[in-house]
C-alpha positions as CSV (number, residue, x, y, z in Angstrom):
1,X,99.0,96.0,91.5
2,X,99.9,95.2,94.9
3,X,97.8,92.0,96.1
4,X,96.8,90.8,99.5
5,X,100.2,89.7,100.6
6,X,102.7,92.1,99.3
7,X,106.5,90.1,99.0
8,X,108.9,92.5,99.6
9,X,112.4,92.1,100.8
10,X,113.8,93.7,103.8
11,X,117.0,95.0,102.7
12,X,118.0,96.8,105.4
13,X,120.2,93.5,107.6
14,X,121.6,93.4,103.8
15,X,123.4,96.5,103.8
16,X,124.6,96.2,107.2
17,X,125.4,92.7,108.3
18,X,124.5,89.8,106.1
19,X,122.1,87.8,103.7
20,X,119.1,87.7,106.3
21,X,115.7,88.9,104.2
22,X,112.5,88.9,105.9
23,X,109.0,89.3,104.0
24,X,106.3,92.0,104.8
25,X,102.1,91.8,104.5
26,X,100.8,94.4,102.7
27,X,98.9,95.7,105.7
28,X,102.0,95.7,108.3
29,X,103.6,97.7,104.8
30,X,101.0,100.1,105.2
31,X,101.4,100.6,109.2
32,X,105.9,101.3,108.2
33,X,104.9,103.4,105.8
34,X,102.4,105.9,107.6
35,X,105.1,105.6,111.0
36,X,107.7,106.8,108.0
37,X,109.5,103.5,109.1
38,X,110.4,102.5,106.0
39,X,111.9,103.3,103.0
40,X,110.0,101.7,99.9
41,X,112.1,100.8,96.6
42,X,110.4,99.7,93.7
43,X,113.3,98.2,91.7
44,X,111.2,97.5,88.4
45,X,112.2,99.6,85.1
46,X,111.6,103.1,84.7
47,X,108.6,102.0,82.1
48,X,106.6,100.1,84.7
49,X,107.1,102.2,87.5
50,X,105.4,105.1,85.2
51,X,103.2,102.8,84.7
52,X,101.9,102.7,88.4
53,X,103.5,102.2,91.9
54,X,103.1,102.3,95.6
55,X,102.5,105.8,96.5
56,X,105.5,107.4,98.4
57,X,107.8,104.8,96.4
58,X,111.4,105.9,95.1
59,X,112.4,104.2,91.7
60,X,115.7,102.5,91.6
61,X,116.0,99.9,89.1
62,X,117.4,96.6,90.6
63,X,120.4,97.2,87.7
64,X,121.3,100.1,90.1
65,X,121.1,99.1,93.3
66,X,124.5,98.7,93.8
67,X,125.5,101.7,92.8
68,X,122.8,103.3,95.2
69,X,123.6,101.8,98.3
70,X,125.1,105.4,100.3
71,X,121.8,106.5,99.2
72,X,120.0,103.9,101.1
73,X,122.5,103.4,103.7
74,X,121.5,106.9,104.5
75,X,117.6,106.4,105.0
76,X,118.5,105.0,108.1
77,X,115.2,103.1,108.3
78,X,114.0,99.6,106.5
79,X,114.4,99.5,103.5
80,X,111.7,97.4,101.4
81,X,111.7,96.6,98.1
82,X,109.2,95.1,95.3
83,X,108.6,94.5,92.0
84,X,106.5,92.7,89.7
């Protein structure tokens, strides 16, 4: 359920310079996502993202992360990331 202020993480400065993370309201979320700004990662388990998530969301379990950064290196836009 996504509330009226969304915390995600701004991973993006993470995967190419250092530990800065910023935070994101869900409406300026919204504006990324229809400009195709960002890249949205909901990082729950595979059970609650079945269960529902942000539409247009990619499901990688914070466990693997790691092993998907040339994934999201790739994207090439923010990335933003949530979970419960």
């Amino acid at each position: 359920m996504i509330t009226k202020t969304l915390v995600a993480l701004l991973l993006l400065p993470l995967l190419q310079a250092g530990p800065a993370v910023s935070r994101i309201e869900v409406a300026g979320l919204k504006q990324a996502m229809d400009a195709d700004a960002v890249l949205v990662v909901d990082v729950r388990d595979a059970a609650a993202y079945a269960g529902g998530h942000i539409a247009g969301a990619v499901s990688i379990p914070e466990r693997e992360l790691e092993g998907q950064l040339p994934r999201l290196k790739s994207a090439k836009r923010a990335i933003v990331t949530y979970c419960s």
